[in-house]
C-alpha positions in Angstrom: -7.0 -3.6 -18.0 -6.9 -0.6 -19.6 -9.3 1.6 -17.6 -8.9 5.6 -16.8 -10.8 7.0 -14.0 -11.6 10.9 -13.4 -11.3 12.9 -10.1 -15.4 12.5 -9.7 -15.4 9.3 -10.3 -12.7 8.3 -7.7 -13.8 10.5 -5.3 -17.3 9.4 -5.7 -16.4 5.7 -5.7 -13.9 5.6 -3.2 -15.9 8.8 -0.9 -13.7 10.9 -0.7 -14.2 14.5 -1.2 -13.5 15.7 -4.7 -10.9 18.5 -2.8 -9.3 16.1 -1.1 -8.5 13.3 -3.9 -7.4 16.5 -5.8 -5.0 17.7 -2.9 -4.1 13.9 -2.7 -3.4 13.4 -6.7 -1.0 16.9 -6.6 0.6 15.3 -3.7 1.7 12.1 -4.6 1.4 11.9 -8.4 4.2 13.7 -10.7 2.3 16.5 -12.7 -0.4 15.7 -15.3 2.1 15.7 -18.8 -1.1 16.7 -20.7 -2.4 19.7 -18.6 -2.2 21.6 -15.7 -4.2 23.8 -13.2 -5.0 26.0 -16.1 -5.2 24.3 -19.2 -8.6 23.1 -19.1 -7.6 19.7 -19.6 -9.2 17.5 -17.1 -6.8 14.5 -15.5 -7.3 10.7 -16.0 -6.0 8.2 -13.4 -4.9 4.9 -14.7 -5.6 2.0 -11.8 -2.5 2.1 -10.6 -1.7 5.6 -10.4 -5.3 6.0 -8.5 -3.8 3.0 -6.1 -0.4 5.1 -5.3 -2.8 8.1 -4.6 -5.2 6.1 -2.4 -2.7 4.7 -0.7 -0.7 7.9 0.3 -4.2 9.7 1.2 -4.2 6.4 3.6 -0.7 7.1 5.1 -1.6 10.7 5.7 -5.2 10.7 6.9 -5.4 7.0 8.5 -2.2 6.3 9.7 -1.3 10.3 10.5 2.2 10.7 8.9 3.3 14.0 7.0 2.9 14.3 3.3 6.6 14.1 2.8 6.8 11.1 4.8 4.2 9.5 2.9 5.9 10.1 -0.2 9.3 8.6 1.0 7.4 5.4 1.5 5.6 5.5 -1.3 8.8 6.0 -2.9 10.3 3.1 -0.6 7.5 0.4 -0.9 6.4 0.7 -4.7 8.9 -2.4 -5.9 7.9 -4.1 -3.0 3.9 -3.4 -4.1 4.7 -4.6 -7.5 6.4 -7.7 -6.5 3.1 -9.1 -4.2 0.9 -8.2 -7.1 -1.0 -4.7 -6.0 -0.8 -3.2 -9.6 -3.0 -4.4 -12.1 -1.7 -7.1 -13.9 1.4 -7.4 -12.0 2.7 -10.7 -11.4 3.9 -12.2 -7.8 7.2 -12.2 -7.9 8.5 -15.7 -7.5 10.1 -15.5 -3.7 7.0 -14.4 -2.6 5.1 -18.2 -4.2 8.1 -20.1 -5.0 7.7 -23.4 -2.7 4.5 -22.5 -0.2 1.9 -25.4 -0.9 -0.7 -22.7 0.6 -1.0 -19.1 -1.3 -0.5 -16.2 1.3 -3.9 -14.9 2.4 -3.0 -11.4 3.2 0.3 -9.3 3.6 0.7 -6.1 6.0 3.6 -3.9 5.8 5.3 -2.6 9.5 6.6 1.1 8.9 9.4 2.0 11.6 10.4 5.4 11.4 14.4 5.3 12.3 15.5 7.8 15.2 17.1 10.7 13.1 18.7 14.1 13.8 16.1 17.1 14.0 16.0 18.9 10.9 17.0 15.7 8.9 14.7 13.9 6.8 13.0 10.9 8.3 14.5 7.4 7.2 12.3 4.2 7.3 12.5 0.6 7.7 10.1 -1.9 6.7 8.8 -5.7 7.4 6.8 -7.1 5.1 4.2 -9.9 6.0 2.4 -12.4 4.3 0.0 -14.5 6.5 -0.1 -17.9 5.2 -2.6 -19.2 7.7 -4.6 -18.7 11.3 -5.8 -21.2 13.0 -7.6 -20.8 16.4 -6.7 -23.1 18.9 -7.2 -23.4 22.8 -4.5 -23.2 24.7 -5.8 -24.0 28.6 -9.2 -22.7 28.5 -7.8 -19.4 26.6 -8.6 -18.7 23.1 -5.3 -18.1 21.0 -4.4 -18.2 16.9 -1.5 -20.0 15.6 -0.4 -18.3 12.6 2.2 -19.1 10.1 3.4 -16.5 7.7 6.8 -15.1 6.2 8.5 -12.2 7.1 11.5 -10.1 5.5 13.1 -6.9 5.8 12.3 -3.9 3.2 15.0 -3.1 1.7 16.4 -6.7 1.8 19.9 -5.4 2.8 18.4 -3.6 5.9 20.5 -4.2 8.8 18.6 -5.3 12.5 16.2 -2.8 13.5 17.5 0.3 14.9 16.0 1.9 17.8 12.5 3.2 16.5 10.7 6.0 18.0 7.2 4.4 16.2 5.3 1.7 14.1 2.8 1.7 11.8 0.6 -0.8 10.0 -0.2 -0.9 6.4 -3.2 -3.7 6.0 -1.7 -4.2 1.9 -4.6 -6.6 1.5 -7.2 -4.9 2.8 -6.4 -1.7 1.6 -6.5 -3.4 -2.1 -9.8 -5.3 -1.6 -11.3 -2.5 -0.3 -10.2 -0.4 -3.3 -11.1 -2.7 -5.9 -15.0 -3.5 -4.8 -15.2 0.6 -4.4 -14.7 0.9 -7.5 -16.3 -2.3 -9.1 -13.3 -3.4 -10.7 -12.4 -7.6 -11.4 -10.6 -8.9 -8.7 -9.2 -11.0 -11.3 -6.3 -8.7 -12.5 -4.8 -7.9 -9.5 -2.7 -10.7 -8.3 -2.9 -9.6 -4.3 -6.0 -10.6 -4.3 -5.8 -13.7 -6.2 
């Protein structure tokens, strides 16, 4: 899929304002190699690079962390992204289909922010999820879900969660369905939502 998007047309489809996606794009995007501020040149987003930026404009005006936070996990989560099929194209990497006789539905990412020394920079954990199924059930009058789903620690070698000061939730799923009707793109290349 070899599509390129503008600033209008991402702001428009996604609405957001133009100033924002812009402030977003500078943030969280390495600079434009064909142009700058002032060389007239106007800046094309591929899909995925428009994903990274819609994402980290998530992180900071959704789920309220600071730019260079958002970055870090950007920075952090990107392989991850990759290997459950968020980019265009992208494949899902084998552990995440190898051996499950029923796809994963939907995957959500738990950010812990690691207790750190003022002044430092912030470190983070993650969880990711993939929700294999929900099924409601009752459970002595009360309405309850049973859900099966796997679970594993970002990065893999992370050691037992450390004492967190808070959590987040990144809906992976949601985030990428949502951005691909905005924009009117086939669901068909992006294996997340296969």
């Amino acid at each position: 899929m070899l599509r390129f998007f503008s600033n209008r047309e991402l702001s428009a489809g996604l609405s957001i304002p133009l100033a924002k996606w812009k402030r977003w794009s500078r943030e969280f995007l390495p600079p434009d190699p064909l142009g700058g501020l002032r060389s007239g040149v106007t800046r094309q987003f591929s899909v995925d690079e428009a994903i990274i930026v819609f994402l980290g404009g998530h992180l900071v005006a959704e789920l309220k962390t600071s730019v260079p936070d958002a970055r870090q996990i950007l920075q952090d989560l990107t392989p991850c992204l990759r290997n459950i099929g968020l980019f265009a194209n992208s494949q899902v990497h084998e552990r995440f289909s190898a051996g499950l006789t029923n796809p994963i539905s939907s995957y959500s990412i738990f950010i812990y922010r690691d207790l750190s020394e003022p002044g430092l920079a912030a470190r983070f954990t993650y969880t990711l999820r993939g929700q294999i199924s929900r099924t409601p059930q009752d459970h002595g009058g009360r309405a309850i879900n049973l859900e099966r789903y796997i679970e594993e620690r970002i990065p893999l070698s992370a050691p037992s969660l450390p004492i967190q000061l808070s959590s987040r939730t990144l809906h992976i799923s949601a985030i990428a369905d949502f951005f691909v009707n905005a924009l009117g793109l086939d669901k068909g290349h992006f294996a997340i939502l296969g």
